[in-house]
N, C-alpha and C positions, 0 to 999 in steps of 0.2 A: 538568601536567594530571592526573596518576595519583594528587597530591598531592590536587588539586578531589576525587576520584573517591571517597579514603578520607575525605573530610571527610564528603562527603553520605552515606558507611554505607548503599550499594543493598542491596539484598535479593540473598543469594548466588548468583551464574549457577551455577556450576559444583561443586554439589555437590545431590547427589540428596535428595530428599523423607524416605530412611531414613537419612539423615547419611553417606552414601558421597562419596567424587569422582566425579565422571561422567569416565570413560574413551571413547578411542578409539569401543568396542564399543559403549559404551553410549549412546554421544550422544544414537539414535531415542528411548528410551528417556524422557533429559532432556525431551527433545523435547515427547514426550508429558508432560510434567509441568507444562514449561512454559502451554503451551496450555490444559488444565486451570484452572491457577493464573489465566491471561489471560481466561477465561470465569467463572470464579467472581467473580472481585474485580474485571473491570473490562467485558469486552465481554455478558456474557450469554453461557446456552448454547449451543450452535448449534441453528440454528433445523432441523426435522424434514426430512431429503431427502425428494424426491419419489419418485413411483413410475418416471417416466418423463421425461426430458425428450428433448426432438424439434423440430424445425420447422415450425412450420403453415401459413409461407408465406414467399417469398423473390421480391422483382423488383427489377432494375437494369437500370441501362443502361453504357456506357461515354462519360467522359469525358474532360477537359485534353487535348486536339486541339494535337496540336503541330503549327510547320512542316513536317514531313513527312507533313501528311495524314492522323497515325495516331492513334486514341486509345491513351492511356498508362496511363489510369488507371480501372479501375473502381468504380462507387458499387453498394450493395446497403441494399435494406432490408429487415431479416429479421426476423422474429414467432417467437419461441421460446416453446413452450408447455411448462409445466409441470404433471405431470397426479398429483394429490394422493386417497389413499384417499375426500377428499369433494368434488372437485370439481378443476378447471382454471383455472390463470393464466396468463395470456399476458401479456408485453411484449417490445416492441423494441427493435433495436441497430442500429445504422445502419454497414455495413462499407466500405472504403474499401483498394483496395487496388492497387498497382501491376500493369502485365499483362503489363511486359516482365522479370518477375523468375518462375523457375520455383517454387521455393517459399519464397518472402518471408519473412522476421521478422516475426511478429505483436503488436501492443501493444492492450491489451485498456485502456483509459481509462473515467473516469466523472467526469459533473459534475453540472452545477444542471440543463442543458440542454446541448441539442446544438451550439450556437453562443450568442453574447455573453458575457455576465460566467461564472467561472468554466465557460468550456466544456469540455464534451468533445472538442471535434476540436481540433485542429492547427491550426496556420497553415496559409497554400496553401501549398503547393510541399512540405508535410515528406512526403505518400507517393514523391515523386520519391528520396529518400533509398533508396528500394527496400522498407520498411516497411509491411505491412498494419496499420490501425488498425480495432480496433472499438471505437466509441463508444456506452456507454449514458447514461440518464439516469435520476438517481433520482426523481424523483416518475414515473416509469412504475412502478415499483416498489410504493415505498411514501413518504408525502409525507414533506419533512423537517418534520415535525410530530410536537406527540402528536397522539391519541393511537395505537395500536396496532389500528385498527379497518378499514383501508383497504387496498386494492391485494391484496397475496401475505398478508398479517398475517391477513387474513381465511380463508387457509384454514390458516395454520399454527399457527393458536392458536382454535378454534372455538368455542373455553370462555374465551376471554379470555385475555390476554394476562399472563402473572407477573412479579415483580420482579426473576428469576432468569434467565427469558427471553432471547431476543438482542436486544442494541441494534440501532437499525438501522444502524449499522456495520456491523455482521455480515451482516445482512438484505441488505445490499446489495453486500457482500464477495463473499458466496456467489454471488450472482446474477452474477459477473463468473466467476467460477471456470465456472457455466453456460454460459455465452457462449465462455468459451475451450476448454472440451473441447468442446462443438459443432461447435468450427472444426478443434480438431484431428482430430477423426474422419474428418474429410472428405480426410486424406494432404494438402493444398494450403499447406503451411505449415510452415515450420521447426520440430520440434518443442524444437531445444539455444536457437533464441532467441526466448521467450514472455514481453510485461513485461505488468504490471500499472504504471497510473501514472495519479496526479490530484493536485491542487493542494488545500492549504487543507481542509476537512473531507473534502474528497475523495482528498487524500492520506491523510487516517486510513486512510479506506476501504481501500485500494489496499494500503494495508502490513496490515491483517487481513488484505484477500483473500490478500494473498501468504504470510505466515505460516501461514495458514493451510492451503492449497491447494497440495502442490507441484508442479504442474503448470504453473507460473509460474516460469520459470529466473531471471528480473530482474527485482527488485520496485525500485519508486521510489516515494518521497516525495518530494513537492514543498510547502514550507512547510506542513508538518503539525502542528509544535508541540502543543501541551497534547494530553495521548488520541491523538496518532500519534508521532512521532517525538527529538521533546523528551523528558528525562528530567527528573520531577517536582519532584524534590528540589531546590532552591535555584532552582528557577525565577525566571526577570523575569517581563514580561507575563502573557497568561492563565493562571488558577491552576484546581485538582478545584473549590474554590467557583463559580470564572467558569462556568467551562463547562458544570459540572450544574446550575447556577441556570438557566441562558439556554438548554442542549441537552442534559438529562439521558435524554431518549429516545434518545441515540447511545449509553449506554452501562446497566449494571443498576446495580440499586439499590445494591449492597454498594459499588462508588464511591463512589455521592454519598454515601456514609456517612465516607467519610476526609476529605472537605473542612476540617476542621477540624486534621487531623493525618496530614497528607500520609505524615509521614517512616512512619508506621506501617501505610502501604499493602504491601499483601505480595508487591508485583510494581513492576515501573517499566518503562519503554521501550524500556530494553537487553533485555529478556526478550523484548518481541516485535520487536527484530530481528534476537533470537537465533534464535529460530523460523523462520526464514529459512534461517538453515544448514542445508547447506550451499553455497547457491544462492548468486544477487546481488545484490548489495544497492547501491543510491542513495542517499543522501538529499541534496538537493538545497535552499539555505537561501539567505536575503537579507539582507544588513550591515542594512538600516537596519528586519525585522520582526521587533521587539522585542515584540512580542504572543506570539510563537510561539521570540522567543529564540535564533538562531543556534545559538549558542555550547553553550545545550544540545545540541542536533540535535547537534553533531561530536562533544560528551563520548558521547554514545550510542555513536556509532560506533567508540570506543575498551572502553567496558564493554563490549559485545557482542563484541569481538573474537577471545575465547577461547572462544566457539563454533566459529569457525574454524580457529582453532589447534591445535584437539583434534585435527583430523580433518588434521592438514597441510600445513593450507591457510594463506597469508598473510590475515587480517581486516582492518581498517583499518591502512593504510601511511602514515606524514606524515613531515615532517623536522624534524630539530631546528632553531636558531634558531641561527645565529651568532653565534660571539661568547661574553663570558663565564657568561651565564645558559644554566644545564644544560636540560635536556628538552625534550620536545617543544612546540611553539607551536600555538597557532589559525591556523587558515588567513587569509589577506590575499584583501581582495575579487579576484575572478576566480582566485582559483586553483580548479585540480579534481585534487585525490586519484584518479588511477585504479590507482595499483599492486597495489592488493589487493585481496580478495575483495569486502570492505567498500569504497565509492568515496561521496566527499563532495564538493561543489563551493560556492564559496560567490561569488556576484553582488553587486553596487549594488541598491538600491533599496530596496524594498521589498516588503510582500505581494504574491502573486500569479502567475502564469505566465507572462513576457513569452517572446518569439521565442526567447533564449537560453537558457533553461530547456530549451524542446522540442527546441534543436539537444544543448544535453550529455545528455539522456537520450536522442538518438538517436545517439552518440556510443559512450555506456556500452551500448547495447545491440546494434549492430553490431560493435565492437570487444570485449568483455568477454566 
């Protein structure tokens, strides 16, 4: 697999912008380069902080009444205002949280919506796991549309919106990073176990925000392929042409400029789930989503590794294969990688987030 890795010729993790190694010391440093590198050439800048963020209003009740008479589980729904040198954005997050846990693990999720196809919540029963989940949804934000004229866009770009700008990847990364220091201010919640996690474009999301934002101990992707987790280079399925043809407002202009010659993009995959280090990292893949490639998803988790290495720490752990062929193998469906810092798990099917998905990232993030 180390073999795949020097064929496709990534753009170098581990060596600094003024031709040095990145050391131990210096990792923050890379860090910041890397991030950089991931705004210029592929997510946009980040979009302006606010002045303020706060709560403007918050009501629940208590739920899942079990045999014993008691409710288990709390529902919340909270209005987070966002207050801008020109004005105020408000949207909600729908919190869900167990009431027999003192201070719960929190998993901050984002989808299409708050239930059906690509949701945000959970299956029933996963806050029993002991798990706080907060659940947003992006079109409270900003639509998954062009153009850049709607929801939060409108106060953060009042002169219009640039090519240089953030996709709304970003737009909606941040808006999760929002939502989870919120909750942690309030002391109510584990602050060593905090994930970020979504499926599908919302797994993109989910690995920005968490790159991004280290106040996210456990980031997950869940079939994120092309722009999340998949590394570009020798890709199957969606290609920078698919995806900026059909969803170029997820990302800035200077992408869709390499559609034509991937290999000469100045950044790939491994870069943002290096940006992760020294946290924890998921990626979570399906044998038969060849749109989004498997197979890349784990080469990721092997390039990226030596982010964690620098610092110590074990990155992606797998085993060799038995037998007379040397190195390391791809994972066999239902296996899960949790030895190292870096953790992969790879399912049957196909696209999507079935039950099993939500059981191993609540797996990797109570245990990790």
């Amino acid at each position: 697999m180390e073999q795949i890795l020097r064929y496709l010729r990534l753009p170098e993790l581990m060596t600094h912008a003024d031709g040095t190694a990145v050391t131990r010391e210096s990792w923050q440093r890379r860090r910041g380069e890397l991030l950089y590198d991931l705004q210029r050439y592929a997510y946009g800048f980040l979009p302006p902080e606010p002045l303020t963020v706060r709560e403007k209003a918050r009501v629940g009740y208590d739920s899942g009444w079990g045999r014993d008479g008691k409710a288990h589980t709390r529902v919340e729904w909270i209005e987070l205002e966002l207050i801008y040198p020109n004005g105020i954005f408000t949207f909600p997050f729908k919190l869900i949280r167990p009431t027999d846990v003192e201070t719960p693990p929190l998993l901050v999720t984002i989808g299409m919506s708050l239930e059906g196809i690509f949701a945000a919540l959970p299956p029933e029963g996963f806050v029993q796991k002991g798990i706080a989940v907060a659940a947003l949804a992006t079109n409270d934000i900003t639509a998954d549309a062009w153009p850049f004229d709607d929801g939060i866009c409108k106060l953060l770009w009042p002169e219009g919106h640039g090519g240089a700008d953030a996709g709304k990847l970003l737009i909606w990364g941040r808006c999760m990073g929002y939502v989870m220091h919120d909750l942690l201010a309030s002391g109510e919640f584990d602050e060593t176990r905090v994930g970020c996690a979504g499926c599908s474009r919302f797994g993109k999301t989910a690995m920005v925000a968490g790159a991004f934002d280290e106040g996210f101990t456990h980031v997950i992707s869940v079939c994120s392929g092309c722009g999340g987790a998949s590394l570009l280079r020798g890709k199957i399925g969606e290609t920078v042409a698919d995806i900026t043809g059909n969803y170029g407002y997820w990302f800035n202009d200077a992408f869709k400029s390499f559609w034509e010659d991937v290999d000469a993009l100045p950044v790939d995959a491994h870069f943002l789930a290096a940006a992760v280090a020294p946290r924890k990292l998921l990626i979570c893949s399906a044998y038969e989503d060849f749109w989004c490639d498997p197979f890349h998803e784990q080469l990721t988790c092997i390039a990226a590794s030596p982010a964690w290495e620098i610092q110590g720490l074990h990155g992606f752990v797998y085993p060799e294969p038995k037998g007379q062929n040397p190195g390391p193998r791809y994972a066999k469906i239902g296996e899960k990688f949790f030895d190292g810092e870096v953790c992969y798990s790879l399912r049957e099917g196909g696209h999507g987030m079935p039950q099993e998905d939500w059981d191993t990232l609540a797996s990797f993030l109570l245990e990790k």
